[in-house]
C-alpha positions in Angstrom: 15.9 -46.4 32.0 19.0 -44.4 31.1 17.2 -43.0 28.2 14.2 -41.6 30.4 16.8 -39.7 32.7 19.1 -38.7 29.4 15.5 -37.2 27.8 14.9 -35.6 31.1 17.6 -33.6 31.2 17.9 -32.4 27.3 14.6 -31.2 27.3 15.2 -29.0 30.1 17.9 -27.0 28.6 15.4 -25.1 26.2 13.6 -23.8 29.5 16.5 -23.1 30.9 17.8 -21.2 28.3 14.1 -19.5 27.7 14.3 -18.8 31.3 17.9 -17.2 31.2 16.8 -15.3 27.8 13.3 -13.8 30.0 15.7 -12.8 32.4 18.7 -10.5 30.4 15.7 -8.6 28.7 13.8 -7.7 31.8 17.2 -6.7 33.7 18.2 -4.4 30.5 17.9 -1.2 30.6 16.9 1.0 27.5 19.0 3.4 26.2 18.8 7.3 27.1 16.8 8.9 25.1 18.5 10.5 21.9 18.3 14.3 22.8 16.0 16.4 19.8 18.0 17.8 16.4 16.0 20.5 16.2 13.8 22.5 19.0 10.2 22.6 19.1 9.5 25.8 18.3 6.2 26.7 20.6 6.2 31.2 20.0 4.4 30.8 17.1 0.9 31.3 17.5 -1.3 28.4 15.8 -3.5 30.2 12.6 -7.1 31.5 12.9 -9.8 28.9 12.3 -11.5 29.6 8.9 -15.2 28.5 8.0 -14.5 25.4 6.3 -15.0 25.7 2.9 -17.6 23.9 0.4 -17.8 22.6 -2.9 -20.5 22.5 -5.1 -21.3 19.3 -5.9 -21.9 18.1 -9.1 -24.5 16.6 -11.2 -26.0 13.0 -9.8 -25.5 10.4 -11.8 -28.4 8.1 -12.7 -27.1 4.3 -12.8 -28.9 1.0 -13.2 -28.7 0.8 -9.5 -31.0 3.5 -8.7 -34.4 2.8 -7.7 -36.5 6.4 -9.0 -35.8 6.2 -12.5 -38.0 5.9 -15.1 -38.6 2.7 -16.5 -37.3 2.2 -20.2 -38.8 2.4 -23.4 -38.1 -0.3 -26.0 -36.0 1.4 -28.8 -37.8 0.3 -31.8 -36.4 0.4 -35.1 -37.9 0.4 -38.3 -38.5 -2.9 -40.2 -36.9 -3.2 -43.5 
């Protein structure tokens, strides 16, 4: 019986200290904010949009995985 009320009471002190642990962070404040090292500079206007520009692209590549190519020939080679 003592044992029941002994376990009772230990196991509450996690809670209690989640519960105390909950509480400190949600009072806390956060620090001020740090204030900035340098200034934003906002005078300068932002540069003229330019047509993007394209690359020619090169020559496709022909792999085993592609499905127009021509089938192959058997390479035959001469019987000695």
């Amino acid at each position: 019986m003592v044992e029941i009320i002994f376990l009772m009471l230990v196991l509450k002190l996690p809670i209690l200290y989640l519960i105390g642990v909950v509480y400190w962070a949600v009072k806390a404040e956060p620090p001020p904010p740090e204030p900035a090292l340098l200034p934003a500079a906002t005078e300068q206007e932002p540069p003229p949009l330019s047509p993007p520009q394209f690359r020619p692209r090169g020559p496709r590549r022909k792999g085993p995985d592609r499905r127009d190519r021509a089938p192959r020939r058997a390479v035959r080679f001469p019987v000695r």
